[in-house]
N, C-alpha and C positions, 0 to 999 in steps of 0.2 A: 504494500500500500504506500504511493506518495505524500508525502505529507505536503501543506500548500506552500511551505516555503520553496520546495523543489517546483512545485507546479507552477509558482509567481516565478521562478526563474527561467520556468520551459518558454512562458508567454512571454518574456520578455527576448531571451533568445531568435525564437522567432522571429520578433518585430525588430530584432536588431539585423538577423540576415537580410531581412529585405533594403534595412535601410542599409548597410555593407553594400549591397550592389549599387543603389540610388547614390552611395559616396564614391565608390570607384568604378565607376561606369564605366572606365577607360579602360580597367583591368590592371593597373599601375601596382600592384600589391603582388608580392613575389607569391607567381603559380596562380595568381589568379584566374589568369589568363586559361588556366585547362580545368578547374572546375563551376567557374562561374558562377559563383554562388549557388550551386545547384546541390537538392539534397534529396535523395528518393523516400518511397515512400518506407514508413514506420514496419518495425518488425512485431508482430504477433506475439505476445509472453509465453503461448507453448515450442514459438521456434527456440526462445534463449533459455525455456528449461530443457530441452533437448539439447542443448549446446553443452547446459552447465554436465548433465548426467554425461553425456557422452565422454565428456575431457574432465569426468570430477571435481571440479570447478565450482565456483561461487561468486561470479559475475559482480565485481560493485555497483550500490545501490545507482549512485550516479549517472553511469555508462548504461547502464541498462533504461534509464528513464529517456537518454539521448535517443537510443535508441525502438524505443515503444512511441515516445511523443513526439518528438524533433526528427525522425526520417533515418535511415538507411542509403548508404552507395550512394551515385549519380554521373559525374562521364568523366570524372578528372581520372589522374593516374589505377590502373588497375579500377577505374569504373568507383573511385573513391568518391565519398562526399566531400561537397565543403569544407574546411576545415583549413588548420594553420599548415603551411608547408602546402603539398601535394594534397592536401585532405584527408580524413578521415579511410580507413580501411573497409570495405564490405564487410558485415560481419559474417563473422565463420572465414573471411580469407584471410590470405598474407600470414596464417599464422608461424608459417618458419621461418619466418625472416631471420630469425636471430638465433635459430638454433635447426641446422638443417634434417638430422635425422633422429626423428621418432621426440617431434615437439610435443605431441600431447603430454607422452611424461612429463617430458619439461615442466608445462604451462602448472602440475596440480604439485609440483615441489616446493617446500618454503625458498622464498623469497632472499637472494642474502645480500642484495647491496642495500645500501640507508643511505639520506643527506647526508650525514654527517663523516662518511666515511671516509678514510684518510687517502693519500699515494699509496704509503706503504699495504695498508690494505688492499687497497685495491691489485696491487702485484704481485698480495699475496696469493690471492684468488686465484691470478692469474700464472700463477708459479710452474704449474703440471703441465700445460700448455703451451706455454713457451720454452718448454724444453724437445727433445727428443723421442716424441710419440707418434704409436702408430695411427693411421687415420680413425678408426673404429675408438681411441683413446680420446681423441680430439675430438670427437663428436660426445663425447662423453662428457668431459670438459666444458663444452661449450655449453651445453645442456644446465651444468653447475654453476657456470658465471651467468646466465643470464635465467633462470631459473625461477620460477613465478612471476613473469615478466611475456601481458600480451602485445604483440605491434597491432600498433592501430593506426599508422599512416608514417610518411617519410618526407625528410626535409629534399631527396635526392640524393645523390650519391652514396657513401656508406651510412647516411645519419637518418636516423628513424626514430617514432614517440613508441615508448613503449608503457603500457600499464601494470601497475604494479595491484598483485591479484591476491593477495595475502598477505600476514602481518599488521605490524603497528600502520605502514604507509600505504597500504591498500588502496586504491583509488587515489592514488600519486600519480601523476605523469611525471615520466623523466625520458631526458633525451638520451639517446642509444647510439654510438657509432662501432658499428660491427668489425671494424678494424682494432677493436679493444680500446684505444682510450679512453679516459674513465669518465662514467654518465656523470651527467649533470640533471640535478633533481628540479623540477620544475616549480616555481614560487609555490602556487596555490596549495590547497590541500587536497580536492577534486578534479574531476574530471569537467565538470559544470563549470568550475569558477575558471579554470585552465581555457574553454574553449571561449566562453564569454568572454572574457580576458583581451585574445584576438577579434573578435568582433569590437571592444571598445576601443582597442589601437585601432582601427580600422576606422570605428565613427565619431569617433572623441574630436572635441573640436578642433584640440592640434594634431588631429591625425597622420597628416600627410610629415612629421618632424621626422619619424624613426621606424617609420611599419615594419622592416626589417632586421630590429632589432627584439621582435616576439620573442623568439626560442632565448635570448638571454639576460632579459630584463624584466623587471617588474614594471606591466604598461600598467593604463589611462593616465588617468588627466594629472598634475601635481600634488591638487588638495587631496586627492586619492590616496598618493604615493606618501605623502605626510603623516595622512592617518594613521599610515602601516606603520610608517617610522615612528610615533610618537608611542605606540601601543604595542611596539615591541621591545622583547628584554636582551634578546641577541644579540650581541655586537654584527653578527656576519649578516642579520636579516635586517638590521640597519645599515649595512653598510651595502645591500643589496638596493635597497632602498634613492640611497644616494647616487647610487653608481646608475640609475634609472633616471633619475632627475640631472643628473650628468648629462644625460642624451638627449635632451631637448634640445629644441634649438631658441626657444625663449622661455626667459621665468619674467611674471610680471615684479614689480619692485616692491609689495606687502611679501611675497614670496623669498623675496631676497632678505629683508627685513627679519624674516623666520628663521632662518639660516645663519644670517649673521648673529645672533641669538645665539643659537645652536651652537657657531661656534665659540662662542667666550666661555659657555658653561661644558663643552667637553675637552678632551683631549685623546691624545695618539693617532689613533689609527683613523676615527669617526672626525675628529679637528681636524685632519690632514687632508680627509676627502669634501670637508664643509669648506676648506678654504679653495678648493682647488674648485670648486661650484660657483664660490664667487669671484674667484678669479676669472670664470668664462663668463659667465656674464656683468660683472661689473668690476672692471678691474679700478677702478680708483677706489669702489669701497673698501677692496680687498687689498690695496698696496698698501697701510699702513699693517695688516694683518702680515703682507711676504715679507716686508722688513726684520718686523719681531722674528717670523719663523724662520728665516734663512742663518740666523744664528748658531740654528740647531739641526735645520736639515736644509743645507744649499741645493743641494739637489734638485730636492722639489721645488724648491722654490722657481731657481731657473728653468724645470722644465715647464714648468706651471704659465711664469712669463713666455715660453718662445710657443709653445703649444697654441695660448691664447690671446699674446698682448707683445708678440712681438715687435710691432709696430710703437711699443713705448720702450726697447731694450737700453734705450739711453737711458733711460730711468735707474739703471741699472752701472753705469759707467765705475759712480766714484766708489762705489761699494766692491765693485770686481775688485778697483786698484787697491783696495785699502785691505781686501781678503783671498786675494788671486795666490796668496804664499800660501796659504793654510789649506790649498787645495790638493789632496793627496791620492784620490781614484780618478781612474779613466772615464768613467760615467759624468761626474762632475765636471771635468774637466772639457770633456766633449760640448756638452751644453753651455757650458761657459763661451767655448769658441761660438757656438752657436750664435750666443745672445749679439759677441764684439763682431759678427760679420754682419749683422745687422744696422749696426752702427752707421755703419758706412765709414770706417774711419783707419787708421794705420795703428793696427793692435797690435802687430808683431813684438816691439820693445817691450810687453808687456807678459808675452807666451814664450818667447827663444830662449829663458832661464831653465825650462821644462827641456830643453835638446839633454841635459844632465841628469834626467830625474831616473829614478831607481825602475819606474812600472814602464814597461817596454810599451803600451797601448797609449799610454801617454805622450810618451817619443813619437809614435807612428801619429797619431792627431797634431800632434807639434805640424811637425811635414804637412800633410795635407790641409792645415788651415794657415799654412804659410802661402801657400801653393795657392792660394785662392784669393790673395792679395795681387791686387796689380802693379804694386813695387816690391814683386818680390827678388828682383835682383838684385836689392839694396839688402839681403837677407842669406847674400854668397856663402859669407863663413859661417853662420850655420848649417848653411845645407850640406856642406863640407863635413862636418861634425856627424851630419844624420848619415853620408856616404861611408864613412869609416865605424858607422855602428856594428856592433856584433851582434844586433840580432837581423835576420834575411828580411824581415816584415819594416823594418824602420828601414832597410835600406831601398826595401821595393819602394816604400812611401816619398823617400826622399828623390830619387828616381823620377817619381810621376810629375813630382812635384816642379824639378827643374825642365820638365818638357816646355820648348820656347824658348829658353835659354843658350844664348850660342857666345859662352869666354871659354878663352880657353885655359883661365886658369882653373877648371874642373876638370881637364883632361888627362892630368896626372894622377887624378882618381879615378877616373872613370878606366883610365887603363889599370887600376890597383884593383877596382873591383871584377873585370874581364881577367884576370890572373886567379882572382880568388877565387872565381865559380870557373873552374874550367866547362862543368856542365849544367844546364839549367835548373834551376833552384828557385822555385816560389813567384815563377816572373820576372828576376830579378834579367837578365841576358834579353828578352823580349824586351823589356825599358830601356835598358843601357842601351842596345841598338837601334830605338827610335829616337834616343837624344844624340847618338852618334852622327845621325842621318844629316845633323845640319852642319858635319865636320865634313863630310864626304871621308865617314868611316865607318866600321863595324867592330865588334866585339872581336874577331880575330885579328882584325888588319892593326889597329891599336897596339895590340901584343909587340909588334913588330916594330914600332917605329919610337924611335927616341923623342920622346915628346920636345925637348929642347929644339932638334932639327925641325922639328913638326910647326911649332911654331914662326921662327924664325921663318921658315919658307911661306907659311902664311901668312905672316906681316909682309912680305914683299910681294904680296899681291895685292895688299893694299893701295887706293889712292892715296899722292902725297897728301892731303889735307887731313886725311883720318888718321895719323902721324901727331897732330895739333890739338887732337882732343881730351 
């Protein structure tokens, strides 16, 4: 028996699919285009207690009301209804999707993955499997990693919804990719709220921001996504939360207001992602908030500026100079260069202390964001420094960097480095002979010639006047 809050849900469903087509009439909504909003007709309640007896089974309440009241199949993939992805499955089909031989056991086994479960769990699972087994073991196998678990429709390729048919999460949808990495459990708690869910992305007023972001976000509208946040105790289901209002593409300014809020009275993980909210939409009210925090995590700060405010990295200038020494990882580091290309301005004096730094990734970004200035000729003897490095990767970097470049006081290196690699290494022989190209040389012919003589003969092919300069 339904009870009416299921039934107030079925009615509203409904009236939502039609209004779904009346909003995307275009068919603009990934896969829309092959189901059409089309949903067939309802299944009879002695077809789905012959389903349940046949595979022992116990149908959640939810799915089974989609199915009684709200339709069956229709002409999208495999004759699928409506739905998020590719739609809905026929019922009774597709069911080995995820477990090729002798699914019905599968389908009446407990259930063993949860939200909450780890990497390592998960590779536990998958431990028998990914070893040295015969095919009949690995069907076996697969049977026990996706095990109480029905497919009810596919995003494409290897990723498919699959229902969770027993246990605490029972009437879960979580996403499936049959190539084994690991599911990801879908916000709601039903099947109902799951599908509704994509119909409100679809007809929410700011529908058109993120449709395609269903399968990993928590959709509708902001105050929606609020509520959730405010009335949860989980750090990760709020932070699930934020990570949804992230993908908008506007918050009105009471919304910002909220948040800002949020963030004075939190901290760590849930402050980190409230400032990076209002860093993209309102970056003034949130620069006095990246000042404070860049003290304690640059990082984010600067990706936070170039991500979404890169157009103000000058904002950012006198703070680099005043903390550019305290910078010790490559990630950091990188984003930094990042923010000073932005500039527009000659930052080199500011990053060629780093040609000496102890982290090899650091070196190789030195290089390549020298290499992106247009006086980097004025940046010789460093690039000198990054030629003679010992690691292959800062010297391929350094390499790329002087392509353009034609003195020849680098061709005493550039023959030191054709001695070192006698045979190809990392790119490193592919670069050097496209910087050779504007000597009229190559990585063997170099070997050969006394750079002293080399020169000399090529100053006397100079015009007298280029003598004066």
């Amino acid at each position: 028996m339904i009870d009416q809050k299921t039934l107030s849900q079925i009615e509203r469903i409904k009236k939502k699919l039609i209004l779904a087509k009346d909003t995307d009439s275009d068919f603009e909504v990934f896969a829309a285009d092959s189901h059409n909003y089309v949903v067939g007709e309802a299944v009879p309640n002695e077809n789905i207690l012959k389903f349940e007896s046949d595979y022992n089974i116990s149908l959640p309440e939810c799915y089974k009301a989609f199915l009684m009241h709200i339709g069956n199949g229709g002409m999208s993939y495999e004759k699928s209804a409506a739905g998020p992805g590719y739609g809905i499955f026929p019922f009774g089909k597709n069911i080995a999707e995820f477990v090729y031989s002798n699914p019905e056991n599968s389908l009446k086994q407990d259930c063993k993955i949860h939200p909450e479960m780890s990497d390592d769990f998960w590779k536990e699972l998958n431990k028998k499997i990914d070893g040295d087994i015969s095919d009949e073991d690995f069907e076996d196998e697969l049977g026990e990693i996706f095990a109480g678990i029905l497919p009810i429709g596919t995003e494409g390729c290897t990723y498919y919804y699959g229902l969770i048919l027993n246990g605490e999460f029972k009437g879960r949808v979580v996403n499936i990719d049959v190539d084994r990495r690991k599911p990801y459990f879908a916000f709601e708690s039903d099947f109902l709220d799951w599908y509704e869910r994509w119909l409100d992305e679809i007809t929410a007023e700011n529908a058109n921001d993120d449709n395609d972001l269903f399968n990993h976000t928590l959709g509708g509208v902001v105050t929606h996504i609020l509520e959730v946040y405010k009335s949860a105790d989980d750090e990760e289901i709020k932070l699930e939360c934020l990570f949804a209002i992230l993908k908008k593409k506007k918050i009105v300014s009471q919304t910002l207001d909220i948040l800002e809020k949020e963030y004075k009275s939190s901290k760590d993980k849930i402050q980190k992602k409230l400032l990076q909210i209002l860093t993209k939409f309102d970056y003034n009210r949130a620069y006095p908030y990246l000042m404070e925090f860049a003290k304690e995590d640059t990082l984010s700060v600067f990706q936070f500026v170039f991500w979404y405010a890169k157009d103000r990295s000058t904002d950012w200038l006198e703070f680099i100079q005043e903390n550019i020494e305290r910078i010790n990882d490559e990630e950091t580091f990188q984003f930094c260069t990042y923010l000073l290309k932005e500039m527009k301005l000659d930052y080199g004096v500011m990053i060629v202390p780093f040609a000496f730094n102890e982290n090899e990734e650091i070196r190789r970004q030195l290089y390549y964001s020298l290499g992106q200035l247009e006086n980097k000729k004025d940046y010789l003897d460093t690039f000198i420094i990054g030629l003679k490095d010992k690691s292959n990767w800062v010297v391929h970097a350094a390499l790329q960097a002087l392509n353009g470049i034609k003195d020849e006081k680098l061709l005493q290196y550039y023959k030191m480095i054709a001695e070192r690699y006698p045979k190809e290494q990392d790119y490193i022989l592919s670069n050097l002979n496209r910087n050779l190209e504007d000597f009229g040389l190559s990585s063997t012919e170099i070997k050969t010639i006394e750079i002293y003589k080399f020169k000399t003969t090529a100053s006397r092919k100079r015009k007298w006047f280029q003598f004066w300069k």
